[in-house]
PDB file of N, H, CA, C and O in Angstrom:
ATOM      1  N   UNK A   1      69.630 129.434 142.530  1.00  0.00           N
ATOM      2  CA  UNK A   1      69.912 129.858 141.173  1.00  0.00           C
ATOM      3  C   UNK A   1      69.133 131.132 140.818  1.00  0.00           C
ATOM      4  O   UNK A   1      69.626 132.011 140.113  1.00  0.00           O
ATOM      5  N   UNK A   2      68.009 131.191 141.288  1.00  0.00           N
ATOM      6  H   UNK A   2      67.608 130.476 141.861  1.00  0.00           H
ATOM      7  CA  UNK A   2      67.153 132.252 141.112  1.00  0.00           C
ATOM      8  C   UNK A   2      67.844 133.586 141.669  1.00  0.00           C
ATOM      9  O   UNK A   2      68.027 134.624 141.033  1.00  0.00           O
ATOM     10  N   UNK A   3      68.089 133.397 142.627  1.00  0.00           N
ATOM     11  H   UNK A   3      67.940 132.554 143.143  1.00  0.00           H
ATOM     12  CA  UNK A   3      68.573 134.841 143.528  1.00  0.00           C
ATOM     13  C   UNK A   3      69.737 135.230 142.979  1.00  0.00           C
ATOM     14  O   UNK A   3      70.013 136.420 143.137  1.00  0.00           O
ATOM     15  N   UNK A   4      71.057 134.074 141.938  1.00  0.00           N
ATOM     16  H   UNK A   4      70.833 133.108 141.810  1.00  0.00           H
ATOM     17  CA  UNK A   4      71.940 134.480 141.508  1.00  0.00           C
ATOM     18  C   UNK A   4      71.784 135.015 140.356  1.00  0.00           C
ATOM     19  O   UNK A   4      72.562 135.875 139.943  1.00  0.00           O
ATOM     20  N   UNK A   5      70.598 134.517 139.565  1.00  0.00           N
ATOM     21  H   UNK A   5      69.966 133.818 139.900  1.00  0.00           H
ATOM     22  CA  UNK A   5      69.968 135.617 138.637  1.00  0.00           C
ATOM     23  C   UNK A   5      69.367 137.021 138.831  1.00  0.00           C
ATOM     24  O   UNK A   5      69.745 138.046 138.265  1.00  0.00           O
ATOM     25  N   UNK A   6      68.305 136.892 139.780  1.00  0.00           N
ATOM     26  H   UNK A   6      67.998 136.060 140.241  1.00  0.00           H
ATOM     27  CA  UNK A   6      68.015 138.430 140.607  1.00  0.00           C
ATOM     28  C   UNK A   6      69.615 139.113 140.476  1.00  0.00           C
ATOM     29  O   UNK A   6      69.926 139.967 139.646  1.00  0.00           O
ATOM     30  N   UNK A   7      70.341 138.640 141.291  1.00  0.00           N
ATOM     31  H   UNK A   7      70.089 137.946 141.965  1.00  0.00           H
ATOM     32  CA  UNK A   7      71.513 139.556 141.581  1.00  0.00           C
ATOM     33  C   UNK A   7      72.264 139.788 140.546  1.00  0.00           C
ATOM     34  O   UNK A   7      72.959 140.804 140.563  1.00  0.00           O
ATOM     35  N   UNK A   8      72.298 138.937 139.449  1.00  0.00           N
ATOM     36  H   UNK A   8      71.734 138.112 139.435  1.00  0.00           H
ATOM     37  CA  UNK A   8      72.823 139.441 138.097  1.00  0.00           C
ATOM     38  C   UNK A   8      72.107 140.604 137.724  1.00  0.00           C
ATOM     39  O   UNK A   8      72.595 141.722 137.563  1.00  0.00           O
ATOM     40  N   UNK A   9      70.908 140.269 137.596  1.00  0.00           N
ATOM     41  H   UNK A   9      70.512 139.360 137.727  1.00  0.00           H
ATOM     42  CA  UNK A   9      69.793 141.539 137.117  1.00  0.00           C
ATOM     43  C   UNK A   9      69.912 142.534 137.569  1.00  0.00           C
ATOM     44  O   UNK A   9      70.012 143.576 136.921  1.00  0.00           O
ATOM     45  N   UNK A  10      69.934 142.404 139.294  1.00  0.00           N
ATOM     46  H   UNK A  10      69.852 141.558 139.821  1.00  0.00           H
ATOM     47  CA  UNK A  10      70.167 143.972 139.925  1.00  0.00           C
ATOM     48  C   UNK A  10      71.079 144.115 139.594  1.00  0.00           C
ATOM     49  O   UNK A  10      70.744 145.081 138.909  1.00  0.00           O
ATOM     50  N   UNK A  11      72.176 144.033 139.398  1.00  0.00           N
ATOM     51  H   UNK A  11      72.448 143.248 139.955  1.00  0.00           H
ATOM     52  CA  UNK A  11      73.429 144.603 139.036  1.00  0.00           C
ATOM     53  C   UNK A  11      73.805 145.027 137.644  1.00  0.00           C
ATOM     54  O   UNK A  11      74.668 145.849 137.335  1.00  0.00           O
ATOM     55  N   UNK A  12      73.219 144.511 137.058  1.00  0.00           N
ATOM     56  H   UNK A  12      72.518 143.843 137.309  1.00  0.00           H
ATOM     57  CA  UNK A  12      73.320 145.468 135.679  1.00  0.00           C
ATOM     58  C   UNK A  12      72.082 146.320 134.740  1.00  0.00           C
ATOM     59  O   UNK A  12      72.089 146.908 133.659  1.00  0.00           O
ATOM     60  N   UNK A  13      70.895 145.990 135.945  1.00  0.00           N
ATOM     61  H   UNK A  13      70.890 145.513 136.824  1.00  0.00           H
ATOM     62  CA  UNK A  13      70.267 147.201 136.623  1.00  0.00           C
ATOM     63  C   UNK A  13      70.854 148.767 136.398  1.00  0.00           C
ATOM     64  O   UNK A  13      70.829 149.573 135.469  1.00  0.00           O
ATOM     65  N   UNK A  14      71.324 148.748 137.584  1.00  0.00           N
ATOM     66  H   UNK A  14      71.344 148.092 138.339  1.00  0.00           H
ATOM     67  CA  UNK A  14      72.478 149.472 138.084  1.00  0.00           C
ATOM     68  C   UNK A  14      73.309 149.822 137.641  1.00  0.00           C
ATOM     69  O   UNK A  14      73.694 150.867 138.164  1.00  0.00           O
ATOM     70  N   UNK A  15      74.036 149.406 136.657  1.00  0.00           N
ATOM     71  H   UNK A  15      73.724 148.557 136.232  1.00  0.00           H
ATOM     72  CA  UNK A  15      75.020 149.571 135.818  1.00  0.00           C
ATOM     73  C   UNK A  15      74.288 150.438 134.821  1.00  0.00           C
ATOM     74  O   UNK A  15      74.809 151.478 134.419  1.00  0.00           O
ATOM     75  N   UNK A  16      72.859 149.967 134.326  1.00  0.00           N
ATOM     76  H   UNK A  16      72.435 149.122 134.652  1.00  0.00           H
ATOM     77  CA  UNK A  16      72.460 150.628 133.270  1.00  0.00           C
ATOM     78  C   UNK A  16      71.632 151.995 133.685  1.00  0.00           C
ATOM     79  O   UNK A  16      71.271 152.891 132.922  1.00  0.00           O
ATOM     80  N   UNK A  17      71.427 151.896 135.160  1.00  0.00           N
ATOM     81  H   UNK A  17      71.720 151.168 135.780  1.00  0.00           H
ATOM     82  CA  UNK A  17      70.961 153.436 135.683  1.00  0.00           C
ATOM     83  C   UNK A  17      71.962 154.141 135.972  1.00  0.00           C
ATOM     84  O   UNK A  17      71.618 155.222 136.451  1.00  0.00           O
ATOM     85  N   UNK A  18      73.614 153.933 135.848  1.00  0.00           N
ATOM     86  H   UNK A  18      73.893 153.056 135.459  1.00  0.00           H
ATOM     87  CA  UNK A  18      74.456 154.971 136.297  1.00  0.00           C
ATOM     88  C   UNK A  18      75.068 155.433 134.899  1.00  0.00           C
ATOM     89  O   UNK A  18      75.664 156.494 134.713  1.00  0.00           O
ATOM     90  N   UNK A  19      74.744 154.169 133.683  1.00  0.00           N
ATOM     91  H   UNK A  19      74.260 153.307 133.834  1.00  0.00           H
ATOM     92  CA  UNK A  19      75.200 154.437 132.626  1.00  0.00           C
ATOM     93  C   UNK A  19      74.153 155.787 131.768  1.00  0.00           C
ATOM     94  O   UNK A  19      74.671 156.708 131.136  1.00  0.00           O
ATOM     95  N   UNK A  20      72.756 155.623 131.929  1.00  0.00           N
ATOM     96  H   UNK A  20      72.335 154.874 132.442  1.00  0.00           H
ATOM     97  CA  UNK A  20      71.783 156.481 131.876  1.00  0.00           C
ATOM     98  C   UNK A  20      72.135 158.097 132.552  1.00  0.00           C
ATOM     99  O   UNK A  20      72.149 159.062 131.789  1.00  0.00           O
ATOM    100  N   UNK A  21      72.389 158.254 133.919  1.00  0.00           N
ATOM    101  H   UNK A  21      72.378 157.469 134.539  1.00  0.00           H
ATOM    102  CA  UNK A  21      72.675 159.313 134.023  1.00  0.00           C
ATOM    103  C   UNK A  21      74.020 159.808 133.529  1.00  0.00           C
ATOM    104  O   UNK A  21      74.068 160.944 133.057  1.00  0.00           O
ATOM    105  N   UNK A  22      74.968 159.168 133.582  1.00  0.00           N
ATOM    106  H   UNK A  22      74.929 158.245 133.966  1.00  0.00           H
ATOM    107  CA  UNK A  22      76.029 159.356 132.827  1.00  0.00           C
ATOM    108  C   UNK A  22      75.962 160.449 131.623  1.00  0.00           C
ATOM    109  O   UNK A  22      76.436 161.585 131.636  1.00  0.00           O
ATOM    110  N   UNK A  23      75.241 159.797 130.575  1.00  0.00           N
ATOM    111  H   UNK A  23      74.856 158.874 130.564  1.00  0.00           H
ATOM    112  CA  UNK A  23      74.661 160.153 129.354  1.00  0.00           C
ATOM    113  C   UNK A  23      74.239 161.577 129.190  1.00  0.00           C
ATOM    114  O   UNK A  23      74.558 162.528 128.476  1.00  0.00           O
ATOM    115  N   UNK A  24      72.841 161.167 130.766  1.00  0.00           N
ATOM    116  H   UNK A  24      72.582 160.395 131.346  1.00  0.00           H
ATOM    117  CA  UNK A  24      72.375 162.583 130.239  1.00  0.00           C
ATOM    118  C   UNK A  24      73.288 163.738 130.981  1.00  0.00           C
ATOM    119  O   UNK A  24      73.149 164.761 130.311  1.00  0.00           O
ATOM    120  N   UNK A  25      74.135 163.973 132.055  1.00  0.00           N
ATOM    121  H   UNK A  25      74.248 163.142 132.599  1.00  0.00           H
ATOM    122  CA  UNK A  25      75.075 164.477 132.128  1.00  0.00           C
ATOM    123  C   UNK A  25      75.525 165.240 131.318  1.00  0.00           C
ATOM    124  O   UNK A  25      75.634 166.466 131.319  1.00  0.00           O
ATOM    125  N   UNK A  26      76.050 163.733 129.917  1.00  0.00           N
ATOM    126  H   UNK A  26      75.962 162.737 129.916  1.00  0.00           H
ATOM    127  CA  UNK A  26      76.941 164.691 129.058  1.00  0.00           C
ATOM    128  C   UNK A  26      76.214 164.909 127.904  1.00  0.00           C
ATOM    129  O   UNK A  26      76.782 165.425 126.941  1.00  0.00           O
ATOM    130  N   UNK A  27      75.051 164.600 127.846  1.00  0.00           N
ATOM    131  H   UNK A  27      74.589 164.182 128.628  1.00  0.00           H
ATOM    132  CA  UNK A  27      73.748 165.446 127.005  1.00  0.00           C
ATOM    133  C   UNK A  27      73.631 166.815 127.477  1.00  0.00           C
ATOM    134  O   UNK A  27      73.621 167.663 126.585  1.00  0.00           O
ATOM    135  N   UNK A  28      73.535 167.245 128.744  1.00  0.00           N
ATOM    136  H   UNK A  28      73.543 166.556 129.468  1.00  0.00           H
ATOM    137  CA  UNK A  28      73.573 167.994 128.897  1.00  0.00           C
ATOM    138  C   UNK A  28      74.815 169.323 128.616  1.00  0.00           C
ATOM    139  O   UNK A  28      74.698 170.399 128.029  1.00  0.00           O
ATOM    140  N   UNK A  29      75.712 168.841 129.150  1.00  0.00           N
ATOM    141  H   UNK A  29      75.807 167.968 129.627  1.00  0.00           H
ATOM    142  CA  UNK A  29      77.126 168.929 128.809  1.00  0.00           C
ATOM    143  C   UNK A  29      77.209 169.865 127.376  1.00  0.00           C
ATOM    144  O   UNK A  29      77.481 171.048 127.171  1.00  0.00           O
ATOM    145  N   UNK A  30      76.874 168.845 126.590  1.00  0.00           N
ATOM    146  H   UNK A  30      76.653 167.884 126.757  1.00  0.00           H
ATOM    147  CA  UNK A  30      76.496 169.122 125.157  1.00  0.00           C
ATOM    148  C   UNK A  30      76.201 169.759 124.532  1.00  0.00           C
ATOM    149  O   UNK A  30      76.878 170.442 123.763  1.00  0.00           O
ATOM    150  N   UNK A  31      74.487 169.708 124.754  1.00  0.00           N
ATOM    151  H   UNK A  31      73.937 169.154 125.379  1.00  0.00           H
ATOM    152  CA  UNK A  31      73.835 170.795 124.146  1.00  0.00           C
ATOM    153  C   UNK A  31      74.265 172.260 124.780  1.00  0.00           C
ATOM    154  O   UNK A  31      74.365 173.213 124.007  1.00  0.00           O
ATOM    155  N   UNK A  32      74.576 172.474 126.526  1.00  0.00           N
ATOM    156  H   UNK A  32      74.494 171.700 127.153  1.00  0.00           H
ATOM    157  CA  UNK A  32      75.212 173.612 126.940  1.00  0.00           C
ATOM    158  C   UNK A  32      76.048 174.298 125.680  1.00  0.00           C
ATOM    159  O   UNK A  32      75.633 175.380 125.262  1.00  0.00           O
ATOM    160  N   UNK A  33      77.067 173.771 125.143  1.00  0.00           N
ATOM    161  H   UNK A  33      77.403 172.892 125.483  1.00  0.00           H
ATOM    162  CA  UNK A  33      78.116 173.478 124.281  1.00  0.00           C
ATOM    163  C   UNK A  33      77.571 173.816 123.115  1.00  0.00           C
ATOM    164  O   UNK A  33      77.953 174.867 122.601  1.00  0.00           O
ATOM    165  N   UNK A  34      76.749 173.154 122.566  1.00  0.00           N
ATOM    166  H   UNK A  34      76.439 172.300 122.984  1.00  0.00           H
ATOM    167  CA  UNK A  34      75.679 173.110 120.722  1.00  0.00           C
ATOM    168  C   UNK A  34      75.389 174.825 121.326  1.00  0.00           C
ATOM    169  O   UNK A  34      75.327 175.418 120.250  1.00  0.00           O
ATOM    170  N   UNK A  35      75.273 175.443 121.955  1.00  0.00           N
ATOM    171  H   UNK A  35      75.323 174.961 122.830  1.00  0.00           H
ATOM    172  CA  UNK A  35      74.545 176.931 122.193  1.00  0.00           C
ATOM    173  C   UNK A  35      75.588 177.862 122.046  1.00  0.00           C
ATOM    174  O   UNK A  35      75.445 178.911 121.418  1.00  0.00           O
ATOM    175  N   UNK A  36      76.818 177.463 122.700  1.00  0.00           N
ATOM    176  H   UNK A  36      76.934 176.611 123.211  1.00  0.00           H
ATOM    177  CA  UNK A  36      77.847 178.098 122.790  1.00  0.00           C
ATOM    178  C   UNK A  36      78.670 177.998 121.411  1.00  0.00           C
ATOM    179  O   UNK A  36      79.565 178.844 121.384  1.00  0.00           O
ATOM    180  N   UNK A  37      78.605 177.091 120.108  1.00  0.00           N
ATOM    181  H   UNK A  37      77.878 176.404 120.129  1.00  0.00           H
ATOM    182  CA  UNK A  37      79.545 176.853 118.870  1.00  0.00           C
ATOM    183  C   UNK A  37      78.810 177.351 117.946  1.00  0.00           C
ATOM    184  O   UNK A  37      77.721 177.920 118.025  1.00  0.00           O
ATOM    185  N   UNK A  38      79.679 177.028 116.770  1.00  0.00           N
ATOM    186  H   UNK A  38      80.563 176.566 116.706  1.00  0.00           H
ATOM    187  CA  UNK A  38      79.028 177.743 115.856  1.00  0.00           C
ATOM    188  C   UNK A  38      77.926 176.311 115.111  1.00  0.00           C
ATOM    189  O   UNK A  38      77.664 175.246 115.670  1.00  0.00           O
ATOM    190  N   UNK A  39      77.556 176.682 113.997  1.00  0.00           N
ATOM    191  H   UNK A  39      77.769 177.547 113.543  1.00  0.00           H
ATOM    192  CA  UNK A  39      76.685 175.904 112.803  1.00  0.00           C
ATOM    193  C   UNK A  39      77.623 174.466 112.553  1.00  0.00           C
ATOM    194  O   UNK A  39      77.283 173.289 112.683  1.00  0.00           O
ATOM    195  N   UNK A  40      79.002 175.093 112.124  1.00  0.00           N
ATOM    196  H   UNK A  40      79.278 176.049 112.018  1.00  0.00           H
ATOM    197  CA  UNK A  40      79.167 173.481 111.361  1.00  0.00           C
ATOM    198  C   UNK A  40      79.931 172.742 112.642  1.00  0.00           C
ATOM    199  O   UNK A  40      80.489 171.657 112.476  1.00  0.00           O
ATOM    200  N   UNK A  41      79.917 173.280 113.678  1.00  0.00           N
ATOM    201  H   UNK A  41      79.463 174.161 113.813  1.00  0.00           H
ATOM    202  CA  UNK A  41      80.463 172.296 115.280  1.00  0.00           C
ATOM    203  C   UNK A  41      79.677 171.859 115.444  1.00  0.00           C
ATOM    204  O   UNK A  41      79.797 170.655 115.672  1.00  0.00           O
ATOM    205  N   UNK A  42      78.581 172.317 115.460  1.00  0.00           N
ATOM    206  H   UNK A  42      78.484 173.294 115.275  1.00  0.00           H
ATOM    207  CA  UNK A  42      77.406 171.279 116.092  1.00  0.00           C
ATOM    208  C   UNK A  42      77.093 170.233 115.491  1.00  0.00           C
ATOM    209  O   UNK A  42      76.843 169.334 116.294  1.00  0.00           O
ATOM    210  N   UNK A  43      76.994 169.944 114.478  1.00  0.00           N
ATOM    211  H   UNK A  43      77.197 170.674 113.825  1.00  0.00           H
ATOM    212  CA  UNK A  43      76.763 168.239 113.469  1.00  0.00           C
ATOM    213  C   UNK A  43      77.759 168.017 113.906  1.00  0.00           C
ATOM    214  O   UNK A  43      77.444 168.299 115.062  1.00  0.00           O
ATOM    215  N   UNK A  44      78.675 167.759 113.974  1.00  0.00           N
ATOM    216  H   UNK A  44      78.931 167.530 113.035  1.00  0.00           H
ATOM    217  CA  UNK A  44      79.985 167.144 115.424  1.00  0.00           C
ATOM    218  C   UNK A  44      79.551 166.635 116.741  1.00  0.00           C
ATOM    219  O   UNK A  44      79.782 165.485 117.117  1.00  0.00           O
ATOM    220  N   UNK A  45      78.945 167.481 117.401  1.00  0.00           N
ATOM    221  H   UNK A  45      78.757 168.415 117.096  1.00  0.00           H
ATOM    222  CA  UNK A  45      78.443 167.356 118.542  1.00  0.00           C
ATOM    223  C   UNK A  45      77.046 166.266 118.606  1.00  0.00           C
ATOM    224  O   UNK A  45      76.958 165.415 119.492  1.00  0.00           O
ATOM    225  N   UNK A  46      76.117 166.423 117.655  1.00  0.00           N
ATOM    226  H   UNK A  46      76.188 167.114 116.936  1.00  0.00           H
ATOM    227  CA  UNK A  46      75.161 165.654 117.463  1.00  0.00           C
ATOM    228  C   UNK A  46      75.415 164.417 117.138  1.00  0.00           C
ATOM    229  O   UNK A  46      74.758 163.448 117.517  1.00  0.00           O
ATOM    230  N   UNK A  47      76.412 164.389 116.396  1.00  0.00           N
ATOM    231  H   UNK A  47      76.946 165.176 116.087  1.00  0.00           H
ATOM    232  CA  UNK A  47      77.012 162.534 115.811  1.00  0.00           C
ATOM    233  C   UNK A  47      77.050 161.909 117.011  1.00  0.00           C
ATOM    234  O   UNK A  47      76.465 160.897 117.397  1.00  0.00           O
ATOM    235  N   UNK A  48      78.327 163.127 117.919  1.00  0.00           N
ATOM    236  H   UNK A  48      78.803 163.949 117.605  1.00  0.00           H
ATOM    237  CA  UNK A  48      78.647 162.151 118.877  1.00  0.00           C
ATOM    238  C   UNK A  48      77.376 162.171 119.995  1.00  0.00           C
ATOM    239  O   UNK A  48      77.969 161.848 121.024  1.00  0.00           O
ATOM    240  N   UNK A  49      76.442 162.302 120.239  1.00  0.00           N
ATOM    241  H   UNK A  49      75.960 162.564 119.403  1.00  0.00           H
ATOM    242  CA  UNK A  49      75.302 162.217 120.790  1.00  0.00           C
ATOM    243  C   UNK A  49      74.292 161.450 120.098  1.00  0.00           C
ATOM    244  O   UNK A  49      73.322 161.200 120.815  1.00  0.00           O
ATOM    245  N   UNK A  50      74.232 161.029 118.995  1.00  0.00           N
ATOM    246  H   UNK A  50      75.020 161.232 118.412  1.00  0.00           H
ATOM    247  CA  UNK A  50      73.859 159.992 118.533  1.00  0.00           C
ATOM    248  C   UNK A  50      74.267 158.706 118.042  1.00  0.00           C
ATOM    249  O   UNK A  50      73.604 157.919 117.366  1.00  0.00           O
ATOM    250  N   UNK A  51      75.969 158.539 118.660  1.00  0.00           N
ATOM    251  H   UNK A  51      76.507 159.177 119.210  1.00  0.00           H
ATOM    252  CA  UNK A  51      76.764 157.880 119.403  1.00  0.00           C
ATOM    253  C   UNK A  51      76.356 157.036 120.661  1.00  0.00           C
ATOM    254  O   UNK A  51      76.139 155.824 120.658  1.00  0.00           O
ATOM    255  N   UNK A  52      76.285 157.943 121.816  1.00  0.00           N
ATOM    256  H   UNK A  52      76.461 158.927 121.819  1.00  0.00           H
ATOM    257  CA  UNK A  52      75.893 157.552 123.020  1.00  0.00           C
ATOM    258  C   UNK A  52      74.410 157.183 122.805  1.00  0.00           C
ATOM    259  O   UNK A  52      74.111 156.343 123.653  1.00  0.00           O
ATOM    260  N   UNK A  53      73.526 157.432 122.130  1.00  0.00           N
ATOM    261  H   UNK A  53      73.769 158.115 121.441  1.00  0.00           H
ATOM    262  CA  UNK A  53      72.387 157.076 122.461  1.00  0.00           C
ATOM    263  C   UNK A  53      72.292 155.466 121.642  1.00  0.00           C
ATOM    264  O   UNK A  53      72.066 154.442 122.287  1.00  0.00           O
ATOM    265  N   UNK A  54      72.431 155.469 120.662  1.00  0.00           N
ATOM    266  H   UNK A  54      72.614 156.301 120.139  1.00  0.00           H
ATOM    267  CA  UNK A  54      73.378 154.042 120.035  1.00  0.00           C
ATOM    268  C   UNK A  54      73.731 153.130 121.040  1.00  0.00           C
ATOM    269  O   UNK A  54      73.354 151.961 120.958  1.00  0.00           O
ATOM    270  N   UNK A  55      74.373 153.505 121.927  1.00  0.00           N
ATOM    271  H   UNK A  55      74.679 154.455 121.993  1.00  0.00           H
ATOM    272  CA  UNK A  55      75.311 152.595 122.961  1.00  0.00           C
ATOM    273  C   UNK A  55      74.501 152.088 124.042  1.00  0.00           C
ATOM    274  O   UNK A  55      74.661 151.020 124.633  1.00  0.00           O
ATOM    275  N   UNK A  56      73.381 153.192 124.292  1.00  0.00           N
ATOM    276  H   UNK A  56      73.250 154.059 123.812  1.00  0.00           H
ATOM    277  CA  UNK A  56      72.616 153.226 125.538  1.00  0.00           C
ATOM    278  C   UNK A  56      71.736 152.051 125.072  1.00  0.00           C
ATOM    279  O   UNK A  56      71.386 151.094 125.763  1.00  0.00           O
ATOM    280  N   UNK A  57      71.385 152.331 123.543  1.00  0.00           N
ATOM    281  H   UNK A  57      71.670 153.108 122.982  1.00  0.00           H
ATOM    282  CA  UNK A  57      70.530 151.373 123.608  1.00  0.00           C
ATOM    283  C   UNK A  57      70.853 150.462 123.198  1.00  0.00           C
ATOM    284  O   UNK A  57      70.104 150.103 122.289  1.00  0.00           O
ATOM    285  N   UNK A  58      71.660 149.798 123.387  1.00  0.00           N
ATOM    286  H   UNK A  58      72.268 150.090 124.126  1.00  0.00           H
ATOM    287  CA  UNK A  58      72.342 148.446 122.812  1.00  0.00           C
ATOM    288  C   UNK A  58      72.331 148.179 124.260  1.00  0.00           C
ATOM    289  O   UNK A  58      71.407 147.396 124.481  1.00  0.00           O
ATOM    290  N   UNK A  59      72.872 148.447 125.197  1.00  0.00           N
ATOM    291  H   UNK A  59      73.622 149.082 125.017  1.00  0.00           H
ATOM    292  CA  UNK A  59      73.185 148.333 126.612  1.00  0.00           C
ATOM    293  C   UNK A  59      71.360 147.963 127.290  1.00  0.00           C
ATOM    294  O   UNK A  59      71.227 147.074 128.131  1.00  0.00           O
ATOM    295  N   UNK A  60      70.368 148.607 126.883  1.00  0.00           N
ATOM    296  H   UNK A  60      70.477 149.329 126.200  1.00  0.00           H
ATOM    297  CA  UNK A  60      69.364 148.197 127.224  1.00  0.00           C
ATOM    298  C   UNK A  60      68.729 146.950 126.820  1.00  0.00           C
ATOM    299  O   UNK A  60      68.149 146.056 127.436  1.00  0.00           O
ATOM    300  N   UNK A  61      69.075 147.206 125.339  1.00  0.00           N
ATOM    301  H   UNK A  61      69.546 147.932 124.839  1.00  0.00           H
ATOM    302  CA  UNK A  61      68.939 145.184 124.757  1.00  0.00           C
ATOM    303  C   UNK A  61      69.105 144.382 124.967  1.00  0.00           C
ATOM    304  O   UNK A  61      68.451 143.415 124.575  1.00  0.00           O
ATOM    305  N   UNK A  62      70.332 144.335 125.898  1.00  0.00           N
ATOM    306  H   UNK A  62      70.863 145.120 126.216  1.00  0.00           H
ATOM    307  CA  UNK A  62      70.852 143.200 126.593  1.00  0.00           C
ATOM    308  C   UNK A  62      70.697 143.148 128.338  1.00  0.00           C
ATOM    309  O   UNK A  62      71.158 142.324 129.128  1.00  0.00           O
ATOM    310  N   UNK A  63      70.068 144.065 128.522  1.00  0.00           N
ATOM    311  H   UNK A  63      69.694 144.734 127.881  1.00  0.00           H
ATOM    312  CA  UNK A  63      69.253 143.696 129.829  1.00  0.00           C
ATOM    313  C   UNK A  63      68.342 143.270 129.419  1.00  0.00           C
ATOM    314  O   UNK A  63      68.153 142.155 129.905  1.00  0.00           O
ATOM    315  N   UNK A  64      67.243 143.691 128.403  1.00  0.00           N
ATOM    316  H   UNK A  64      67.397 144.596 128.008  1.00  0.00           H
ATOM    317  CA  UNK A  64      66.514 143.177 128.094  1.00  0.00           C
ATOM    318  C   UNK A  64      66.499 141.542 127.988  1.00  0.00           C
ATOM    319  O   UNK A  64      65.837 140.687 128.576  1.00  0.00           O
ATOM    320  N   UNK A  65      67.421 141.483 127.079  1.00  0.00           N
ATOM    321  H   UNK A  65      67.960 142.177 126.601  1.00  0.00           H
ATOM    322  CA  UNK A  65      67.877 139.908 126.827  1.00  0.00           C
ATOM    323  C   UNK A  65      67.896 138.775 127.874  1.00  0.00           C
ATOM    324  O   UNK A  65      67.470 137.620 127.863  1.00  0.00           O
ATOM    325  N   UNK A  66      68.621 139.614 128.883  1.00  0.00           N
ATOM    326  H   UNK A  66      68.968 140.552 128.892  1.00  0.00           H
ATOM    327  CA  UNK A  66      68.706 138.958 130.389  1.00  0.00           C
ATOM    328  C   UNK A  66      67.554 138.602 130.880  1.00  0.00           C
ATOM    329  O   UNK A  66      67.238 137.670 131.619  1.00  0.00           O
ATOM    330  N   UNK A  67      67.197 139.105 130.589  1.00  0.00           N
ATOM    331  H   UNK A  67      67.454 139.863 129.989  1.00  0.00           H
ATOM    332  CA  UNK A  67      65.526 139.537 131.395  1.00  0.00           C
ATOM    333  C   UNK A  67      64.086 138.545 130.895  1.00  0.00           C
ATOM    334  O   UNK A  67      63.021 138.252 131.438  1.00  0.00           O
ATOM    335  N   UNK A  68      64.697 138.256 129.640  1.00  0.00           N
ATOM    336  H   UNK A  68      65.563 138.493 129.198  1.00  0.00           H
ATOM    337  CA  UNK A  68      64.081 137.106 128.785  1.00  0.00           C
ATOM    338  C   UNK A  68      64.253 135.674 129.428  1.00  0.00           C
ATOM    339  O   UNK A  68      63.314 134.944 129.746  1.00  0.00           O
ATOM    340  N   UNK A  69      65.725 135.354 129.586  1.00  0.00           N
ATOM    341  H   UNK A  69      66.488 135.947 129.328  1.00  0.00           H
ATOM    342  CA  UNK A  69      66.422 134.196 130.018  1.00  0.00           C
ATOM    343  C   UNK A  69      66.084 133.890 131.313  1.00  0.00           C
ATOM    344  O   UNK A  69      66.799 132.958 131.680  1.00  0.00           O
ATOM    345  N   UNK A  70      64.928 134.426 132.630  1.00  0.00           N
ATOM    346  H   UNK A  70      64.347 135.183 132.332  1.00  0.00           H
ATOM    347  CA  UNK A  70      64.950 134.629 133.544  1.00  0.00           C
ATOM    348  C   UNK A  70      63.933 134.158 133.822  1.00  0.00           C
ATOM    349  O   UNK A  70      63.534 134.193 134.986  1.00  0.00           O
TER     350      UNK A  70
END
């Protein structure tokens, strides 16, 4: 039972380190972008980047959570 927990864990682990680079990717992505627009595009751009970071960390809570139960 243990190891099928480990392997739950690693795996969404994993999920949450590909979801992480993901992110900063398109953080990067982004701000490239926030340099290139004008003033009122960018509060556009920031929502939706404080969007993803929202998500990321909801996604970490519940590893967390996991991680409790263990």
């Amino acid at each position: 039972m243990e190891a099928h927990n480990f392997n739950i864990l690693e795996s969404k682990i994993k999920q949450a380190i590909d979801e992480i680079n993901k992110l900063k990717r398109e953080n990067v992505e982004l701000r490239s972008r926030m340099n290139e627009t004008s003033t009122s595009e960018n509060s556009v751009t920031m929502d939706f980047d404080s969007k993803n970071k929202s998500e990321l960390l909801q996604k970490v809570d519940e590893m967390l959570h996991v991680l409790d139960k263990i």
